[in-house]
N, C-alpha and C positions, 0 to 999 in steps of 0.2 A: 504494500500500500504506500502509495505518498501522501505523507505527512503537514498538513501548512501551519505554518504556526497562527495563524487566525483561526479557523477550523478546521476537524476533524474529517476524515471522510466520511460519508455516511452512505457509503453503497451497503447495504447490507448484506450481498455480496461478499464483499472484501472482509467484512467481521467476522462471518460465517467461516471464511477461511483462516482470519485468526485465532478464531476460537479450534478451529479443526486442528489448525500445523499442518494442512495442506498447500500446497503449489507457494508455500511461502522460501525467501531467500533472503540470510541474512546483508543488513544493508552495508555492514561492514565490508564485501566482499562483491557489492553490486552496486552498480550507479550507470548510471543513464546512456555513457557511454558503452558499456558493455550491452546492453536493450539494445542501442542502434547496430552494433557489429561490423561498423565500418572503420579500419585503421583508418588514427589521426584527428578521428574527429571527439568535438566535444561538443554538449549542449550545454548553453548560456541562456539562463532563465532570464526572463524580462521582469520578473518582479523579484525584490533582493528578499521579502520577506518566507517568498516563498522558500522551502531549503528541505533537504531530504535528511529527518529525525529521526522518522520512527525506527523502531527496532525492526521490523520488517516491511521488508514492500511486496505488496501483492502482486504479481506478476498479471494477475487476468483483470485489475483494473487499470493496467496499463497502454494506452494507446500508442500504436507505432506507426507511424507513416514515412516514408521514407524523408519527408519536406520539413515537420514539424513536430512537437510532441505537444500535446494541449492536459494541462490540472484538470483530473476530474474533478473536482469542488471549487476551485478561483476560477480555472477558464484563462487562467496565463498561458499562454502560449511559448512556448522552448523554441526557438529559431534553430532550424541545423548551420554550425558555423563551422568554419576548419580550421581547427588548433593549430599554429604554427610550433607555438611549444621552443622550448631549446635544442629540436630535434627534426632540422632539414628535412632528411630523409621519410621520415613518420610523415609530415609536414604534406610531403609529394605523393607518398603512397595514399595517402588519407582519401586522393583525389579520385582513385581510382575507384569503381563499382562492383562487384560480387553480386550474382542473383541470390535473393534471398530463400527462404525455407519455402516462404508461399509459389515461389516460380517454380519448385523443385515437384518433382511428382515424387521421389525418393523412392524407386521401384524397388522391391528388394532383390538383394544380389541374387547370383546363383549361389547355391555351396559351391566349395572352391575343391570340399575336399575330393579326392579323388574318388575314380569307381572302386578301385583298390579297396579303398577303406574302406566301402561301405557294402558290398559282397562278399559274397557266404563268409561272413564275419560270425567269429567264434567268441562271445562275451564281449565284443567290440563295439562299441558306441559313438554311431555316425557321427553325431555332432558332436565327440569331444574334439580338443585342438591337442589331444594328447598332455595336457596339463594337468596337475588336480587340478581342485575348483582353489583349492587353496595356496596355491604356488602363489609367489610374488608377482609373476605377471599374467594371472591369468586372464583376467581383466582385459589386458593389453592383444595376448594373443590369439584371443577368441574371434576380435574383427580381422584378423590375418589382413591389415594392412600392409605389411613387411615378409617376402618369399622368397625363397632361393627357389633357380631356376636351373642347377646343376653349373655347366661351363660354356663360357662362349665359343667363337670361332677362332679365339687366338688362347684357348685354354685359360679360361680367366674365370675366377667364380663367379655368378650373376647374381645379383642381390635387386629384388621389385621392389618397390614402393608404389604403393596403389593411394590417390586419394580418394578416389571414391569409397573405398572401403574407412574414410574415417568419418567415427558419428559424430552427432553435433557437439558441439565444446564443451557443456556442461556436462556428459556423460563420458568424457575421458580426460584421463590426468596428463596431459602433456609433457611434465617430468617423467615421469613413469615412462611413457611413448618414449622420451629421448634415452633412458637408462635402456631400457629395451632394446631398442638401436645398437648403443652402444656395446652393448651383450653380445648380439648377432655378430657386429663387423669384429668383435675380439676375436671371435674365430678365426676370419679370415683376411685381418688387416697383415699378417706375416704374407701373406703372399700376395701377387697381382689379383685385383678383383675388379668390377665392373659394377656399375649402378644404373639403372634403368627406374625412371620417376613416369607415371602415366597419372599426368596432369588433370586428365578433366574428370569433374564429379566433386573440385574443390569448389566452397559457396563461403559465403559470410557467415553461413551457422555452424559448417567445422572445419575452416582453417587456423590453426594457429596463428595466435597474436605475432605481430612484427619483432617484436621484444624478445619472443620465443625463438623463434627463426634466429635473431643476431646471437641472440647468447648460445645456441644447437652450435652454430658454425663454432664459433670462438671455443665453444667443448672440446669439439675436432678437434686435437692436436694434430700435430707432423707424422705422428705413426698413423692414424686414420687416412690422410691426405697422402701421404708417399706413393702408395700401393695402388691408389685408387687413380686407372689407366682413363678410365673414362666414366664418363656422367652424362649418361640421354635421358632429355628430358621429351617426353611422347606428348606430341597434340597442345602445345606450347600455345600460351594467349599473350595477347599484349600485357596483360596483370603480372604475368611471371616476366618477361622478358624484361617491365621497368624494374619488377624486383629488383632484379639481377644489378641492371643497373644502380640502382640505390644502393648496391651493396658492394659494388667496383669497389669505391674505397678500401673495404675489409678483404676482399679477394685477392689471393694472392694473385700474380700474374702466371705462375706455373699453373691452379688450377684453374685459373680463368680459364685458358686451354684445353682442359678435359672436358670443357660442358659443350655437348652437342644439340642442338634441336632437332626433332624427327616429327614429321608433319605428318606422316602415315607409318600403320605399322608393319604394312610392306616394304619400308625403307629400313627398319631393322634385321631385316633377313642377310644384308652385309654383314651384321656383327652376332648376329644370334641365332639358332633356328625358331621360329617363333610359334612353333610347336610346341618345343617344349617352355616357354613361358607361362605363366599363370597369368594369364590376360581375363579381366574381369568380365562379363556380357558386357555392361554398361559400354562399355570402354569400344570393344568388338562394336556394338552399336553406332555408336559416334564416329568411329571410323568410316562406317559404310554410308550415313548421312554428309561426311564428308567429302566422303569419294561420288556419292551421288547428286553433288551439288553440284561438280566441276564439268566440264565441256567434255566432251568424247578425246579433245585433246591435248588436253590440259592433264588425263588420267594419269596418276604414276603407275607404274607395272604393278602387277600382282605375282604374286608368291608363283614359283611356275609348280604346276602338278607334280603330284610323284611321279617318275617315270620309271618300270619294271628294272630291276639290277641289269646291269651288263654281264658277260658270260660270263667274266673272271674277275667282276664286283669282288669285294670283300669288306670294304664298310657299310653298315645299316643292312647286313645279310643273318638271318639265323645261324648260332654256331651248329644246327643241325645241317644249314646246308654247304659249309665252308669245311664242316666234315668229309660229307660226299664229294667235294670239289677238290679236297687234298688229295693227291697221286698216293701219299704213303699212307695216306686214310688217320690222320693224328688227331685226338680228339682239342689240342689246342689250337687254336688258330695260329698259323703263321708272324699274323702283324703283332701278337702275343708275345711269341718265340723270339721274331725279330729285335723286338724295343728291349726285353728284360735282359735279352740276352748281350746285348750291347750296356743297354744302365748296369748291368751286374759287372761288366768289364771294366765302366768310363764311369760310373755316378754315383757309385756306392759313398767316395768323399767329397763329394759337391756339396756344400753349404744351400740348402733350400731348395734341394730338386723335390722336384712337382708344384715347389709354390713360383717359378716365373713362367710368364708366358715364351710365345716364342713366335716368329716372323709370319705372319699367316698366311703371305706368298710361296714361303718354304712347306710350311702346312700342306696345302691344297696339292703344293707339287707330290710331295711322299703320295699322298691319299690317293692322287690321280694315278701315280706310278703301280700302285696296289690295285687297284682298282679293272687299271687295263693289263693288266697279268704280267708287267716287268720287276725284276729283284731289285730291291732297295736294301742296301749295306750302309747304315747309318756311320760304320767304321771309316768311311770315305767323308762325308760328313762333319764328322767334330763334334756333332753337336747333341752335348746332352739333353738339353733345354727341348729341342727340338722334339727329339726319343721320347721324353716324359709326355710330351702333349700328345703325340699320337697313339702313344698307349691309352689316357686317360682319352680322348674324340672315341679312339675305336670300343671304347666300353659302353661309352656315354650314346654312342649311335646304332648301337646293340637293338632291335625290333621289340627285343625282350629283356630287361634287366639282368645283368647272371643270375642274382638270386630271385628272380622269378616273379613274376606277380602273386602266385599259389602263397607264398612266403611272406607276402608284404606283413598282413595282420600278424602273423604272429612275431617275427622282429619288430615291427611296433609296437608291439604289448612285451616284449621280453626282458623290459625291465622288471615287472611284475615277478620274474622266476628268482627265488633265494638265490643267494652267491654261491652255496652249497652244490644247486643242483643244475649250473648253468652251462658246465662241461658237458653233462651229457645229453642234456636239453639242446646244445647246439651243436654236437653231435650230429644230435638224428634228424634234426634238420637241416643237415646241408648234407647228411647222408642218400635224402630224400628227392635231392635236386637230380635231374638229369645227366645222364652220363660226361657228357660234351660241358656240360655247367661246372659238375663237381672237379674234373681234372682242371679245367681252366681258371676256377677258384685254388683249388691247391695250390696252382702251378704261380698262382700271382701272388696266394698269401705269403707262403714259402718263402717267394723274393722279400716281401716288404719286410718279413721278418728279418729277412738281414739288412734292409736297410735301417730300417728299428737300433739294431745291434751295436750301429756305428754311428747311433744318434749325437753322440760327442762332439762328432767331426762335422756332420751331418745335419747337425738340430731337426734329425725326423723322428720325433719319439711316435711311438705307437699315436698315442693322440693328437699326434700333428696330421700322421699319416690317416689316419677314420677321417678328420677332418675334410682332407682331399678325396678321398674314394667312396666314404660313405655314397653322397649323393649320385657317383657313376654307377655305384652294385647296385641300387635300387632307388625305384622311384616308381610312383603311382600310373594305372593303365592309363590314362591322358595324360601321362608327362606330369600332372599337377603335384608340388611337391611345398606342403604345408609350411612354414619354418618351425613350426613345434614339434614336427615329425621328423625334421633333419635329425634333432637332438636323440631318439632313440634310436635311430638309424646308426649313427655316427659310435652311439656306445655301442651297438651290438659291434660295429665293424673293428672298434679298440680292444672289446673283452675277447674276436675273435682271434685279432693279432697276439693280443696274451696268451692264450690258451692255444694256440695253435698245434703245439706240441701234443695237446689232448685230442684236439679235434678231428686231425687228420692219421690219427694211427689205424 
């Protein structure tokens, strides 16, 4: 309610929810600017007498309009003015527009989670985000605004940020959102990683304050900023692009550079397959309202179809059929053979192998040489960097995860099994995997256990390496890969590298 100091409100209304401690907000923590939800601005009441007292304000005797705010009891009129404040920036953004809640139809999303998850599930519950309810962030990770996307095309880990997945202001902690964040990229700030921001579905009622945004950046240190190769920001408005600008000043000039705009999400298929992204409906939607705006020639390309493998493909082929393709009939594949067999030679003391990326001209080249049935000797070569990333593409592009879809539910539930009873529990299921799966698991655990060995030299310990692979061994039947499911995924792939000695005798 607002309060005048001449009188009282008298909607009866407004008492009724006094008296309730309903839809009420302490005034300590709310004021007229936050009602209007526009950075920069401020309301300047035209009478001084009037002033906001009470211990709470009613929110539903509150009128908003986007021009004025009108007293319901004096009938003073609030003018909208723009604060220039001791804060330039604020000042400019102020200026800018956001569609508000009433313009939004706010459809509700799809579930994100995958089919995975939610098929012949054994005690599994769809809509968890695989958090208790009681975890620190579960709050946070239940709108799956924040997804890993496995790795791009220059082997770089992908990290989404969705805004449409965030709800309005007052039902999330924006601290918490930024701790959260922070949590995520400690996984994989040691190594090159990639950010992908899918801009539209951000409004006036859940973007974060300008305040938030400067202080998030300046959180960033130099170890979050290092690593980070690039930053595409998807379906870019003139709102984000002044951001940006307003915020030159704090940007450094190296990361200035990593921010890209991507007008369609056909333009990301250079740097990502967008497959496997976790791309929101909304989003998918906007897109195709934008592509159907344009002129017939104006169109950007689209994604080109799958086309059937080539004779002697060997990426994005089943290992059942790169079986039948082997002369010596070997249940590992080749490009397997090839890379470990070379990293076990050249990469065992390389400081940070699997976390850099590598050339992705060189990339495409290997892939294509595999592909059209010629031998590739990485030992001509030199390059470890290289070796690592086509190991992890050729896992990553697998039809089928090695460990399986059949699999998925219960390694996401396997933190549930005692520490007691985990050896033999994952045992028998990877004993269960297919013939062509289970040697070509062996045959890759085996190595990383030595790279493990010489984590000294190396900095791969066990949980550096889950970190990296997790997400290539498995991932949901639409590619969709939760961020709260990375995390049991990544332990099952740690406690296997421990136990490996148990698991594969």
């Amino acid at each position: 309610m607002w309060e005048c100091a001449r009188s009282p409100c008298s909607d009866p209304m407004c008492e009724h929810a006094r008296n309730e401690k309903r839809n009420l907000l302490p005034s300590a923590s709310l004021n007229l600017q936050d009602l209007v939800g526009l950075y920069g601005f401020s309301v300047l009441h035209s009478g001084a007498e009037c002033v906001q007292t009470a211990a709470f304000h009613c929110v539903d005797c509150v009128k908003v309009s986007q021009t004025s705010l009108s007293h319901p009891v004096c009938g003073m009129s609030s003018e909208l003015l723009v604060d220039l404040g001791d804060d330039p920036a604020t000042a400019q953004l102020g200026q800018l527009k956001l569609s508000t809640l009433e313009d939004q139809q706010w459809p509700p999303d799809e579930s994100s989670l995958s089919k995975s998850e939610t098929e012949n599930s054994q005690g599994f519950d769809p809509g968890s985000p695989h958090l208790p309810w009681d975890h620190p962030f579960y709050d946070i990770a239940r709108h799956q605004i924040i997804e890993v996307a496995g790795d791009d095309n220059f082997g770089r880990k992908v990290i989404v940020f969705s805004a449409c997945r965030l709800p309005p202001q007052h039902q999330l902690d924006h601290q918490k959102l930024l701790m959260y964040l922070k949590a995520t990229l400690d996984q994989y700030v040691e190594s090159d990683y990639t950010l992908i921001y899918f801009h539209h579905g951000l409004t006036s009622e859940n973007k974060p304050s300008f305040g938030w945004l400067r202080e998030a950046y300046k959180e960033f240190d130099r170890k979050y900023k290092k690593n980070i190769k690039a930053l595409y920001i998807v379906h870019p408005t003139m709102f984000i692009k002044t951001l940006l600008i307003l915020f030159k000043p704090i940007i450094s000039f190296k990361f200035g550079r990593k921010i890209n705009y991507v007008s369609y999400l056909s333009e990301l298929e250079d740097v990502v397959k967008c497959d496997q992204l976790v791309i929101p409906t909304r989003v998918r939607e906007y897109d195709n309202k934008l592509r159907a705006s344009l002129k017939p020639s104006s169109l950007p390309s689209m994604s080109p179809p799958h086309s059937p493998p080539l004779p002697e493909q060997l990426f994005g082929v089943s290992l059942v059929m790169l079986r039948q393709k082997d002369p010596d009939n070997h249940l590992v594949p080749v490009v397997m053979r090839d890379t470990i067999s070379f990293l076990s030679e050249q990469g065992l003391d390389i400081e940070g192998i699997f976390r850099r990326s590598a050339n992705v001209t060189l990339v495409k080249e290997v892939q294509l040489k595999y592909n059209s049935g010629a031998t590739v000797n990485f030992r001509d070569m030199e390059d470890v960097h290289l070796a690592a990333v086509i190991l992890k593409t050729f896992l990553r592009e697998l039809p089928e995860p090695l460990l399986t879809y059949q699999l998925y539910n219960d390694i996401v539930n396997f933190t549930s099994v005692s520490s007691d009873n985990q050896a033999e529990v994952m045992k028998t299921l990877v004993e269960s995997l297919p013939e062509e799966n289970y040697a070509s698991l062996r045959y890759l655990i085996t190595f990383l256990a030595r790279v493990s060995a010489n984590s000294e030299v190396n900095k791969m310990t066990n949980s550096n390496l889950a970190v990296v692979f997790g997400p290539n061994l498995l991932w949901g039947r639409d590619n969709a890969m939760s961020l709260s499911a990375i995390g049991p995924i990544n332990n099952f792939t740690r406690t296997l590298l421990d136990q490996q000695h148990l698991v594969f005798t």
